[in-house]
Every structure is written in structure tokens, then in C-alpha cells.
N, C-alpha and C positions, 0 to 999 in steps of 0.2 A: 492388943499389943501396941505400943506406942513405938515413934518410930525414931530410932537412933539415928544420933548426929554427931558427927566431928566439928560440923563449923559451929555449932550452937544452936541451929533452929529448928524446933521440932513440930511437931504436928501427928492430928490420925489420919489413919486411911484407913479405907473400907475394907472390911474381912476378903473380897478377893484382893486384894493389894498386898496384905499382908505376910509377909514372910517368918514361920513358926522356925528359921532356923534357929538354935544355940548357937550363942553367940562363945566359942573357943577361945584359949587362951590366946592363938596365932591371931585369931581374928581381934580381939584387943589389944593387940602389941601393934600391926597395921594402921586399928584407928586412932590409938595412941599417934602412932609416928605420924600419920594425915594430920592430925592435931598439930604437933609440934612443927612440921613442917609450913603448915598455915603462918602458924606465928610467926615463924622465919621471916617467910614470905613479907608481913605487912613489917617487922622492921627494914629489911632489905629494900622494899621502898619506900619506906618513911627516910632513909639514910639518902636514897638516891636522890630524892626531890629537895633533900636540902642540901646535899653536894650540886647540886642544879641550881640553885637559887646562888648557894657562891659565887659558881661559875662565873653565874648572870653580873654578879657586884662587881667581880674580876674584871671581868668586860666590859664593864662598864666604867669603872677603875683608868683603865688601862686607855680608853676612848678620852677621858680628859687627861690622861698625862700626854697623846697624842696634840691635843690642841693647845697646850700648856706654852709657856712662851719662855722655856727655858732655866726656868728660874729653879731654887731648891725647892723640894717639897715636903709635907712631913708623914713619915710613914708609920701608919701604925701596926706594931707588933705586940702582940700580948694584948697587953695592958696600959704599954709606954708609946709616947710617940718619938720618934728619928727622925730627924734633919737630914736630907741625901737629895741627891742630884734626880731626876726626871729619868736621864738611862738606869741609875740605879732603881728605881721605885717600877718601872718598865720591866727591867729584869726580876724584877721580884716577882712581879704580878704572874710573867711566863711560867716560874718557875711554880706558881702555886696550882696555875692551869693544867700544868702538865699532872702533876702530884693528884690534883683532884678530877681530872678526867681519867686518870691511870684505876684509880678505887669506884668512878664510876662504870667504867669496860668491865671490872672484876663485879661488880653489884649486876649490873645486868647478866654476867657468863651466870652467878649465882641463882639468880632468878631464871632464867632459863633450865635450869639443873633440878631445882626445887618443882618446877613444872610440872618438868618428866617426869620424878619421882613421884608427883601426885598423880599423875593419870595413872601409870603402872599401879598403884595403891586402888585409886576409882574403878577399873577393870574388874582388878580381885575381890573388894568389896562390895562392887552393884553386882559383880556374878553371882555372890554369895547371900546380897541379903534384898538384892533388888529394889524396890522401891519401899522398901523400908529403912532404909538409911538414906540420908539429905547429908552431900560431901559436897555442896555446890553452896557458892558464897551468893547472899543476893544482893 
């Protein structure tokens, strides 16, 4: 018997290893959802680390309008660049920090949520098919 995977990687084990259960409807709807849930997982941080990296620009952003010597500056939006004042382009910068640290708090509650539901998932599943299912990312 080979040994089922949710994450994708498989391998044998040795006939004691082996676990002869049938594998049930319930029990494929589980490793369906451990599946789906993975995937979740790696966009919800792939999302975080580039709302992290904005952050970073923001910050950084925000560090030369501080030393700036007053003057207009030009702010890019979209596509277009704007003409505005140093507190303007300041106040921009805040407002984008806040907006993208707000979706980053909600990415992390998410991922902490997806967790849980994966362990509660790993329980039922290693109860049932033991080391014949690999639910573990390497």
C-alpha cells in the first residue's frame, strides 16, 4: 500500500507501518479540506509578506519625507504622478500603513485559524490512518 498525502509527498513504508484502512467518503472530504486548507495557507502568506515589504517602502517613504527640506513633492498614485506638499504625501503614507497593517492583523487572525483547523484535521486523520498518511509540509 502506498502511503497517502495531502501535502503532495509520498513514499512506502514497511508492511508494519502500514495501515490496510479504507479510506471512506468522510475520510476524503477531510483530506480534501487539509488540501484546500494548505493552499489557503501558502497564499495568505505569500499576501503577508508582500503587504510587509510595502510596509517596508512606506517606511521608508515616509523617512525621506521626514528629512525632506520642505519643498513639494511628487506623489505617486496609480499610474500618475501628483504635485502635493511633504504633510500631504506624510499623510498619505499614514493612511496607507494603517490600511495595510489592518489586512495584515486579518492575514495573521487567518492563518492562525487555518492552523487550528489543520491540527483538529491531523488528529482525525493520523488516528485513522497513522503513518500512512504524510499531512506534514517539509
Amino acid at each position: 500500500m502506498a502511503t497517502v498525502s495531502a501535502s503532495g509527498a509520498g513514499g512506502m513504508l514497511s508492511r508494519e507501518e502500514e495501515n490496510d484502512a479504507e479510506v471512506r467518503r468522510v475520510d476524503q472530504e477531510n483530506i480534501n479540506k487539509f488540501g484546500r486548507l494548505n493552499a489557503r495557507l501558502y497564499e495568505v502568506r505569500s499576501e503577508r509578506d508582500d503587504l510587509k515589504k510595502k510596509l517596508e517602502r512606506i517606511d521608508d517613504a515616509s523617512t525621506e519625507l521626514m528629512m525632506g527640506s520642505g519643498d513639494r513633492v511628487m506623489l505617486l498614485l496609480g499610474d500618475a504622478f501628483f504635485e502635493c506638499t511633504e504633510e500631504e504625501a506624510t499623510e498619505h503614507c499614514e493612511e496607507q500603513v494603517e490600511k495595510f497593517q489592518e489586512r495584515v492583523d486579518a492575514l495573521d487572525e487567518e492563518e492562525g485559524t487555518i492552523l487550528g483547523q489543520q491540527d483538529e484535521l491531523k488528529k482525525v486523520l493520523y488516528a485513522r490512518f497513522g503513518k500512512s498518511i504524510n499531512l506534514e509540509d517539509k
